[in-house]
N, C-alpha and C positions, 0 to 999 in steps of 0.2 A: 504493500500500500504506500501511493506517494506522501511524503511527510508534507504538511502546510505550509513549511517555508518554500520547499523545492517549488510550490505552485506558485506559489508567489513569486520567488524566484524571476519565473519563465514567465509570468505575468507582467513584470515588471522589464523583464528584457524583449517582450512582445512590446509592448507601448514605446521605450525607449527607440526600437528598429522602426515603428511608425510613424515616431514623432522627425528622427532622420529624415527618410524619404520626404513628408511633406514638408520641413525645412527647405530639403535639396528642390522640392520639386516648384516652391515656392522664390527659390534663389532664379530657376530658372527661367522663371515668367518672368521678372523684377529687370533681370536682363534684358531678354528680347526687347521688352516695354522701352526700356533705357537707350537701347540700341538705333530702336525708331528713334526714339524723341533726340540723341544725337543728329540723328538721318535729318529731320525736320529741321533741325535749329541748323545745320551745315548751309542746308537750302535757304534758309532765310538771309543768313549773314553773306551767300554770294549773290542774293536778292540787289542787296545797296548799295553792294559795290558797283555791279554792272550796270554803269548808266550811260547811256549814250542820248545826246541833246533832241533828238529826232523824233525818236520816238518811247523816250520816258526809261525805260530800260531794256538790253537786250542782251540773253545768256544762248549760247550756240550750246545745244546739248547732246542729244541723241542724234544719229545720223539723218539730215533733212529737219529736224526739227528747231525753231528758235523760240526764243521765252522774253515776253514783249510785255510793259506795264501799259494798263489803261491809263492814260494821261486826264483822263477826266473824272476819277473818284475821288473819293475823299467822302463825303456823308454817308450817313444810313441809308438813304435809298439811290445810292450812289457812291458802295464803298470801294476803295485803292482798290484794283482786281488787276493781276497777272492772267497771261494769259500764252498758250503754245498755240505755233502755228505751224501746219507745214504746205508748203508750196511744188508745186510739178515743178521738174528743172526747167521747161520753158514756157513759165509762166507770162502770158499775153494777156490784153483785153479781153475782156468776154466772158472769162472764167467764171463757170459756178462754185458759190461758196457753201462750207456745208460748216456746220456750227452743231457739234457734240455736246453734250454738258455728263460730264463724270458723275459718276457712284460716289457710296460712301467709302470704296475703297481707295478712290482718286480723290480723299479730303487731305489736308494737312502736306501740301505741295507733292501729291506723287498720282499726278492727274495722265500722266504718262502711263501709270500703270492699268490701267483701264483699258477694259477689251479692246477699239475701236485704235487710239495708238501704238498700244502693246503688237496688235496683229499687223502695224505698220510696219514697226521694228524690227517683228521677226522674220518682216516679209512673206507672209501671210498674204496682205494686201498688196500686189506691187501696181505702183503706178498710177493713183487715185488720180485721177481724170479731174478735182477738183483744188479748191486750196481750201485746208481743215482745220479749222481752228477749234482749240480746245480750250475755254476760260477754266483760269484757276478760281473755285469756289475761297471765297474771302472766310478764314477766323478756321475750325477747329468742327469736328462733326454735327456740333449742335447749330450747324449755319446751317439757312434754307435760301434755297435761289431766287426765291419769290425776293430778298432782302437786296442779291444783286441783279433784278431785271433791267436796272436800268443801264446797269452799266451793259449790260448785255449788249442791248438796244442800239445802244451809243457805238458800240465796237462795232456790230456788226455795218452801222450806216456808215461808218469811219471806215472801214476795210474795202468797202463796195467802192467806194471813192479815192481813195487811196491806191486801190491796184487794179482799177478800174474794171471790176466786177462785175458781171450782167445783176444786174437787178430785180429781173424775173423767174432768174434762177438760185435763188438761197435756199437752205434745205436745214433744218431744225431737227438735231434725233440726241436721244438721251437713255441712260441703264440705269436703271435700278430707281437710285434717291433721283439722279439726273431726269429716268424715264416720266420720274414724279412732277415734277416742277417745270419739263418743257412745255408741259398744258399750259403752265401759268405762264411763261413767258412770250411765248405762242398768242396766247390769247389778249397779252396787253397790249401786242401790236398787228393788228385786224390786215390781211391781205400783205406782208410782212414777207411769209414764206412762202413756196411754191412746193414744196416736198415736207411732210413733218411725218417721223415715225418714233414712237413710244414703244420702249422694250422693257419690260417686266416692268411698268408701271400704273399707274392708280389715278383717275382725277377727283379731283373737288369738286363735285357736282355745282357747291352754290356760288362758285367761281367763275366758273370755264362757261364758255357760252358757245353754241352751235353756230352762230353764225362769222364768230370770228376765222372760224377756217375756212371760209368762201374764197375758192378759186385757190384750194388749196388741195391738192393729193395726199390721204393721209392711211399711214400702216400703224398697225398694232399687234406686238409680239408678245404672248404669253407663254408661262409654264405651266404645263398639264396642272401641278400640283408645285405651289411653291408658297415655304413656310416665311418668306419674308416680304412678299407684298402682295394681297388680295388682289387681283385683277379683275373681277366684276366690277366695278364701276366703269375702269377702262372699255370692257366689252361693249358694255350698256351703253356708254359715251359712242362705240366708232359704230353703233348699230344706228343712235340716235343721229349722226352724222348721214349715214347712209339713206336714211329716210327722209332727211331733207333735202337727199340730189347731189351732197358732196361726196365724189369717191373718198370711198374709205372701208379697208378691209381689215380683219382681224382672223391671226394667224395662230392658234395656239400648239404647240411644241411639247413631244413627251420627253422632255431634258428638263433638266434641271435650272434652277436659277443662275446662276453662273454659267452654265453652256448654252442659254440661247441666246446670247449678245452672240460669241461667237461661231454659234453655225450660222446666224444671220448676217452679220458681216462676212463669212466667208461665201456666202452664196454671191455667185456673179450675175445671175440677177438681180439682186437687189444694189448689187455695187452700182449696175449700169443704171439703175432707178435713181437711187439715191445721189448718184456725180451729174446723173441728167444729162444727156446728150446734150453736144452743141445743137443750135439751132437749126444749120443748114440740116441735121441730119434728123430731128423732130418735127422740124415744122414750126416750130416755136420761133 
């Protein structure tokens, strides 16, 4: 028969090997965490350095990619917003623009890492037929875009004229938090875009109005089943759209939340929707 210290003992040497482990395994989070928030702050502090008079700031990063400040923030509803862009090597007149807005994963300056430039990089996508700008979401996860519409606004009509952009070709698509919020930034400025698609996103119904997307082609990508944004209302919204005479389809996906960004950027259909043919060769 075991004696009652020996159980105690191994009772005691049980709890000390578990209190270990969640120690170690608690060091190991503390870490990562730390690791990011170096990552973050590196970003910021080569944010201030990089200025050039022209256009507010400019960081050369990933291959094709540059990182440019909105020159016109500074308020709440108009705050400092960075922003990436990337351009065809021979970027002409005419070019359609297409305007992504990042996930929660693309908060805290790593907007790059998001499905739509991520697939740039790896060359996944070669050769975007458009120029793609990607706005850095301003402040830290608990920021919503509805906060920077305006600066949005401001870039996109600034870009259009700046590189002399067709104007009836701009195209508005957004993942996740972004899928969320392009409704709202879509919808503040009426006949604005020509192409808008929502992917794994939700709208506000007492928000978003059906007629701001007139003379607007609009897609809607869902997951079969995805535990981090309800897409009924989105559904509801591109049916509602559909009944008023604006095309708009909805597409729903048995993947996951994270794999249908990109099976649908890797469809070359939708690339050639989404970059919108030149005009000579649409009709447009």
């Amino acid at each position: 028969m075991e004696k009652p210290m020996n159980r105690d003992r191994k009772r005691s040497d049980g709890l000390n090997r578990a209190a270990v482990l969640l120690l170690t395994g608690l060091m190991l989070v503390l870490s990562a965490r730390g690791a990011g928030a170096v990552s973050a702050k590196s970003w910021q502090g080569r944010d201030k350095t990089a200025v050039q008079p022209a256009c507010g700031g400019i960081e050369r990063t990933q291959e094709g990619w540059e990182k440019f400040e909105q020159p016109s923030g500074g308020t709440y509803t108009s705050p400092r917003m960075w922003y990436w862009i990337y351009k065809p090597e021979n970027i002409r007149p005419g070019k359609p623009l297409v305007i992504y807005l990042h996930s929660t994963v693309g908060c805290c300056n790593q907007a790059l890492i998001d499905p739509l430039p991520q697939m740039i990089n790896a060359g996944i996508i070669t050769d975007p037929e458009a120029v793609i700008v990607v706005p850095q979401l301003p402040g830290n996860f608990e920021s919503k875009w509805t906060a920077a519409a305006e600066s949005v606004t401001n870039l996109v009509n600034r870009l259009v004229e700046e590189y002399q952009l067709d104007p009836e070709r701009v195209a508005m698509t957004g993942f996740s938090l972004g899928g969320v919020y392009c409704w709202d930034i879509a919808n503040s400025t009426p006949g604005r875009y020509t192409r808008f698609m929502s992917i794994c996103g939700r709208v506000h119904y007492l928000r978003i109005k059906v007629e701001s997307f007139e003379g607007c082609e609009v897609r809607v990508y869902t997951a079969l089943r995805d535990p981090n944004v309800n897409p009924a209302s989105a559904i509801s919204f591109a049916e509602w759209l559909a009944e008023a005479g604006i095309p708009a389809t909805h597409t729903e996906m048995n993947l996951s939340h994270a794999e249908v960004p990109r099976a649908v950027f890797a469809d070359p259909e939708v690339q050639e929707w989404l970059w919108m043919k030149p005009a000579e060769s649409t009709g447009r």
